[in-house]
C-alpha positions in Angstrom: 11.5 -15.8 -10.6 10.0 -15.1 -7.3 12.3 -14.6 -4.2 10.8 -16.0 -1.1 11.0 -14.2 1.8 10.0 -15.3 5.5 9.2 -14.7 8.8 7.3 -15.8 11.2 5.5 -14.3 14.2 3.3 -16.1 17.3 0.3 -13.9 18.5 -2.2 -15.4 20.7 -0.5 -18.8 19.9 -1.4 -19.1 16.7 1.4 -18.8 13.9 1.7 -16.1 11.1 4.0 -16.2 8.6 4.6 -14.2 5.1 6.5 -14.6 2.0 6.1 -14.5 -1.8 3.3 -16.1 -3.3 4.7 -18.9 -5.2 1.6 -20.4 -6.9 -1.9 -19.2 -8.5 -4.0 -21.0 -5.5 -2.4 -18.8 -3.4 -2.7 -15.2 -5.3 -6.2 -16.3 -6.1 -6.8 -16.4 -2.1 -5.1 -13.1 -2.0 -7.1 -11.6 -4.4 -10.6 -12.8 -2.2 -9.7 -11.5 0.6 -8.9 -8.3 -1.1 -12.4 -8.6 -2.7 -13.7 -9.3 0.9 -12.3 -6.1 2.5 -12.9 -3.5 -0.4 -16.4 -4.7 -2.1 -17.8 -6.9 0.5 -16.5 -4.1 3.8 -16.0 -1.1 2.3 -18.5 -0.9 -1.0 -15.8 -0.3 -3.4 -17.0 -0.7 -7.3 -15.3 -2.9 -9.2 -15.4 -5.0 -12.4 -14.8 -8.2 -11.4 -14.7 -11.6 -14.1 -14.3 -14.3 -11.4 -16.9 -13.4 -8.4 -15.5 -12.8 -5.5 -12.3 -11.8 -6.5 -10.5 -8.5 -6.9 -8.4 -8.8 -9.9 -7.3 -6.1 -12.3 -4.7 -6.2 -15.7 -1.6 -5.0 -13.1 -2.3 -8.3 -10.9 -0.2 -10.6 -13.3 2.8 -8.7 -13.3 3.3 -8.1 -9.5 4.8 -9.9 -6.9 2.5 -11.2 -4.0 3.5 -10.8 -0.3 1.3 -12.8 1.5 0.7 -13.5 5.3 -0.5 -17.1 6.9 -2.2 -18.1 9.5 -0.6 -21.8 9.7 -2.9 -23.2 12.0 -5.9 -22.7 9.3 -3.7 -22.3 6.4 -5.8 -19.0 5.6 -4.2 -15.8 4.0 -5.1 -12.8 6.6 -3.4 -10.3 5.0 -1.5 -9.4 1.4 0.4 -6.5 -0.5 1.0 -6.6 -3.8 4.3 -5.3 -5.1 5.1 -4.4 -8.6 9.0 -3.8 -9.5 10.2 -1.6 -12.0 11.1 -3.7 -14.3 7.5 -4.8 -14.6 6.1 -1.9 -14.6 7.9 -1.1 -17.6 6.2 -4.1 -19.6 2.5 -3.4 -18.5 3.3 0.9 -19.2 2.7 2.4 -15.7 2.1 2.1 -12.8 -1.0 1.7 -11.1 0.0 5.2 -9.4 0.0 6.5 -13.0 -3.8 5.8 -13.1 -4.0 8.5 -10.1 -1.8 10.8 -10.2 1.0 12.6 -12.8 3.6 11.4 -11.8 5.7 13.2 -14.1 8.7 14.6 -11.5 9.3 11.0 -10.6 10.8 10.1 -13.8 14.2 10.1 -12.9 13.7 7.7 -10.2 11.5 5.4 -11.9 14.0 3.0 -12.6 14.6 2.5 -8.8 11.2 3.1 -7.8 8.6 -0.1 -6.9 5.3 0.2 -5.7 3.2 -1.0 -3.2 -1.0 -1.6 -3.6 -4.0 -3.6 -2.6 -3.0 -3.2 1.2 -5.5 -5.4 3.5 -5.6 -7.0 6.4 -8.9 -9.8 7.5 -10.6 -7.8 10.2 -9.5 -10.8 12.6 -5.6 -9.8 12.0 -5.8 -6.2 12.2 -3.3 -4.6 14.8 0.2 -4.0 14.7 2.0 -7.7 15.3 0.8 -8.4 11.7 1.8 -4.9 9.8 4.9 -5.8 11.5 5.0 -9.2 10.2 4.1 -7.7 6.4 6.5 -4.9 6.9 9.5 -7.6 7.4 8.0 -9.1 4.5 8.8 -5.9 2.5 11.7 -4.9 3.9 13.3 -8.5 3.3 12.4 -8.2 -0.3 13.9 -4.3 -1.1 17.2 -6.0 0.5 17.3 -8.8 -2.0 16.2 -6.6 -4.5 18.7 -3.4 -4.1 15.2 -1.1 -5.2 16.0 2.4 -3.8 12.4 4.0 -3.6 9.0 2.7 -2.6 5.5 4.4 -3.8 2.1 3.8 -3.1 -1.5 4.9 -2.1 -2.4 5.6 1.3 -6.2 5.3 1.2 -9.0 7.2 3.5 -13.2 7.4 3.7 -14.6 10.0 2.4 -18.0 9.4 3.4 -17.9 12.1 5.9 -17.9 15.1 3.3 -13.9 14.7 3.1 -13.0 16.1 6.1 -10.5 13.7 7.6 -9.2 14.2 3.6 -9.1 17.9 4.1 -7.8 17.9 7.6 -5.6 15.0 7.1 -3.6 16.6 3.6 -2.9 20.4 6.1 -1.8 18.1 9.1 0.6 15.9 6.8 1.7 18.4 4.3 3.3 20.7 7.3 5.7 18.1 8.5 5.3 15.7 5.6 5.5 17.1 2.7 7.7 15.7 0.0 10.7 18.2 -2.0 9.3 20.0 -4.8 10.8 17.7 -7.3 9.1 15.2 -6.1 5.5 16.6 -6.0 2.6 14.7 -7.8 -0.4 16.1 -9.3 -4.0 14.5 -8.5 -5.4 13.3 -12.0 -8.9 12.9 -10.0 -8.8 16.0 -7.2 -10.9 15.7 -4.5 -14.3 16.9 -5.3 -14.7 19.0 -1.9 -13.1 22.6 -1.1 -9.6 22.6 0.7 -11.4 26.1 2.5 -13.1 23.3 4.8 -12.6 24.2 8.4 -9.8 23.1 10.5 -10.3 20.2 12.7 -7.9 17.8 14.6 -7.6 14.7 13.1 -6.0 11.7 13.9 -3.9 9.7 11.4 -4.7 6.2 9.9 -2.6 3.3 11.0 -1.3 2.8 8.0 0.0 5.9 7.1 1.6 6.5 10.4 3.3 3.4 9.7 4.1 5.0 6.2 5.3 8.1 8.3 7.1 6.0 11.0 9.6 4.3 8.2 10.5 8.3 7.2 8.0 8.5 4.3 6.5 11.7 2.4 3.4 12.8 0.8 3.7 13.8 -2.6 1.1 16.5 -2.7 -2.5 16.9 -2.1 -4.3 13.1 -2.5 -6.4 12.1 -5.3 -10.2 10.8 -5.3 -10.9 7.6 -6.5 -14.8 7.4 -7.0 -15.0 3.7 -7.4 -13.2 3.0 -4.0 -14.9 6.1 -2.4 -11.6 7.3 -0.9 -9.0 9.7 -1.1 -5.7 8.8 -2.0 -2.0 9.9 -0.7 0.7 8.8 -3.1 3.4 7.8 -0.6 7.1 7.8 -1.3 10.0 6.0 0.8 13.8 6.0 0.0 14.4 2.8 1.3 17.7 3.4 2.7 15.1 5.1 5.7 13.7 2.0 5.6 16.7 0.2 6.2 18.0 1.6 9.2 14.5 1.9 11.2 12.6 -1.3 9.7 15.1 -4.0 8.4 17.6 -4.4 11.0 14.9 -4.2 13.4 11.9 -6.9 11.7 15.0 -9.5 10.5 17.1 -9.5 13.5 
C-alpha cells in the first residue's frame, strides 16, 4: 500500500503540492517528464517501449513522489523511491547496476534509495526541492528506514572536469568511512591526474551535502546518460534533525 504524504507550498501564487503517486495516470506523467528532461534536454540513450516515456524494469516496484502544480494539474517535478523490501523482490538495486556495493550489505535492510531526480525547467529553484524534500522526509518518518542512497548525477561533456575536480573537492570533506566505500562498476573514462580547478557544486548535491550526506567513493560513468555518477548515502536520523522538523512544522 502506498502512504500518502503532503505538503503544500505557494510560489508566485500558484500552488505546489507533493505526495505518493496513487494511480498509473499519474506515474505515467511522471515517467514523461522524466523522459522530457533526460532524452529530450539532456540526450540521454534510452530504450523506451511507450514513446515519450522513461520507463525501466525497477519503475514497478518503487514508490512515486510526485509534485503538482494545482492550478494546471501538471506534475513539475518527481523522485522515485524504492524501499528495501522491494528491492529485495526485483534483486538490486538500481545502485547495484553502478557501483559494488558490496560494504553496504549490512545496512541493506535499512537502506532505500532514491533515483530519477527531475524537476520541469519552469520549477527549478529551491522552493520546490524544498517541497520534494518534505515529501521524502515525511515518508522515512512513516517508514522508520534508517539510510538513504542514491546517484548524484553531473555532465561530462566537458572532458570530465567538473567530475575530476568535483570527486577531490567532495572527497576531502565528504568522504564516506571506509566501510562504507563503493567501487565504480563503470569508472570514469578520463585520468584523475587532470589539473586542479575550482569548481562549484551542483544544486542537488549541496542539497545532498546540506542534509549531512557522504560520497561513497570516486563516481561512476554511465555512458547512456553521459554523466558521472556519486552514490550518495544519508543516515536519516541527519535528516531528521535538519530537514523534517524543519519542512513539516
Amino acid at each position: 500500500m502506498l502512504v500518502e504524504s503532503s505538503a503544500s507550498i505557494h510560489k508566485h501564487k500558484r500552488t505546489l503540492t507533493v505526495s505518493i503517486a496513487s494511480n498509473p495516470e499519474t506515474i505515467l506523467a511522471a515517467q514523461a517528464l522524466r523522459y522530457q528532461v533526460f532524452v529530450e534536454e539532456m540526450g540521454a540513450q534510452i530504450n523506451s517501449k511507450i514513446p515519450g516515456i522513461d520507463q525501466d524494469l525497477f519503475d514497478r516496484y518503487c514508490d512515486h513522489l510526485v509534485a503538482h502544480d494545482e492550478d494546471t494539474g501538471e506534475v513539475i517535478g518527481t523522485y522515485r523511491i524504492l524501499p528495501p523490501h522491494q528491492a529485495q523482490k526485483v534483486g538490486s538495486y538500481y545502485s547495484d547496476t553502478e557501483f559494488n556495493l558490496t560494504r553496504l550489505q549490512n545496512i541493506r535492510p535499512q537502506m532505500v534509495e532514491l533515483g530519477r531526480t527531475c524537476v520541469h525547467p519552469k520549477y527549478r529553484n529551491g522552493s520546490t526541492i524544498a517541497l520534494l524534500w518534505s515529501g521524502i522526509a515525511n515518508y522515512i518518518q512513516q517508514h522508520g528506514y534508517q539510510y538513504l542512497i542514491g546517484c548524484a548525477s553531473v555532465p561530462v561533456n566537458d572532458g570530465g572536469h567538473l567530475a575530476v575536480n568535483l570527486y577531490k573537492k567532495l572527497a576531502a570533506s565528504a568522504l564516506a568511512p571506509i566501510e562504507w566505500r563503493v567501487f565504480p562498476n563503470n569508472p570514469l573514462p578520463f585520468s584523475m591526474n587532470t589539473v586542479a580547478q575550482k569548481v562549484e557544486t551542483p544544486a542537488l548535491i549541496k542539497g545532498y551535502l546540506r542534509a549531512g550526506a557522504m560520497i561513497c567513493g570516486e563516481p561512476a560513468w554511465d555512458p547512456y546518460f553521459n554523466c558521472a555518477d556519486f552514490l550518495m548515502l544519508l543516515p536519516t536520523k541527519q535528516l531528521d534533525m535538519r530537514y523534517a522538523k524543519h519542512f513539516n512544522r
